[in-house]
C-alpha positions in Angstrom: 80.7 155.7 116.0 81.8 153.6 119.0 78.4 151.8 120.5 78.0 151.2 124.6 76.9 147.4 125.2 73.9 148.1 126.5 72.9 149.4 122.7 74.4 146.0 121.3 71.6 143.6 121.1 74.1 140.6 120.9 76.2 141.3 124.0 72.8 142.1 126.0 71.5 139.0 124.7 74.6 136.8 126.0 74.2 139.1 129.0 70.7 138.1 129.6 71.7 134.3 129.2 74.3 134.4 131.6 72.7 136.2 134.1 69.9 133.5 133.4 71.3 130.2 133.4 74.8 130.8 135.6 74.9 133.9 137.7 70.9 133.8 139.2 70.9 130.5 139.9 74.2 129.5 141.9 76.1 130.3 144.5 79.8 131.5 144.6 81.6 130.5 147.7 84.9 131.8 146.6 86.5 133.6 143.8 88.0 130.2 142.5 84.6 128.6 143.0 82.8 131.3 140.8 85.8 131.0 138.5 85.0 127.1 138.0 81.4 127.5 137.5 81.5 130.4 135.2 84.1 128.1 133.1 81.6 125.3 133.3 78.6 127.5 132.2 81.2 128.9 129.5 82.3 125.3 127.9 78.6 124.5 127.9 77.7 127.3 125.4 81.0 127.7 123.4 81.3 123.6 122.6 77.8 121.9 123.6 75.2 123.5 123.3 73.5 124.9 119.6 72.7 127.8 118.8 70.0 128.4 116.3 72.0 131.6 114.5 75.0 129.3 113.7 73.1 126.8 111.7 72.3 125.0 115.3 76.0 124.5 115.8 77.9 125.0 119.3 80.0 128.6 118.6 83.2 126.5 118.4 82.2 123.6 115.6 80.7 126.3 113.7 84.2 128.1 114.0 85.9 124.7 112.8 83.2 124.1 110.0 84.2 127.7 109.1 88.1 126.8 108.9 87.5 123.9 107.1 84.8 124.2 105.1 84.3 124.0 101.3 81.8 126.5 99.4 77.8 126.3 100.2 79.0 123.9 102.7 77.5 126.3 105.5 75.2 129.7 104.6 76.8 132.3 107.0 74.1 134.9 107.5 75.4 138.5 106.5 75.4 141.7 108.8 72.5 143.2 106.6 70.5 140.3 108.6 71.1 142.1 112.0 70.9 145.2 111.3 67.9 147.6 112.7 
């Protein structure tokens, strides 16, 4: 069964943030100026900032702790966590 994002709770939720912290609160004088900020606001969450559901990693070390990790290094929470 294919699922709209408006039923996902983690794309609403990264929705939610964005619209938060990036598109409510500047202002886009261009297409390359929205493009710069967005990519600024982007780099911020992927490689700076933690997040509490990756072990308070940034998305990207968690993704390199991931590749390079050895067993019961990390506990990666399972889908049964997020399910309804």
């Amino acid at each position: 069964m294919r699922r709209e994002p408006n039923q996902n709770g983690f794309i609403e939720s990264f929705n939610g943030r964005l619209r938060d912290e990036c598109l409510n609160i500047e202002l886009f004088w261009s297409v390359e100026d929205a493009r710069d900020k967005l990519e600024k606001w982007r780099m911020d969450y992927n490689h700076h900032r933690p997040h509490s559901s990756l072990a308070n990693l940034p998305p990207a070390a968690f993704a390199n702790e991931l590749q390079h990790r050895t067993p019961n290094k990390i506990r990666v929470p399972s889908i049964a966590t997020y399910s309804n």
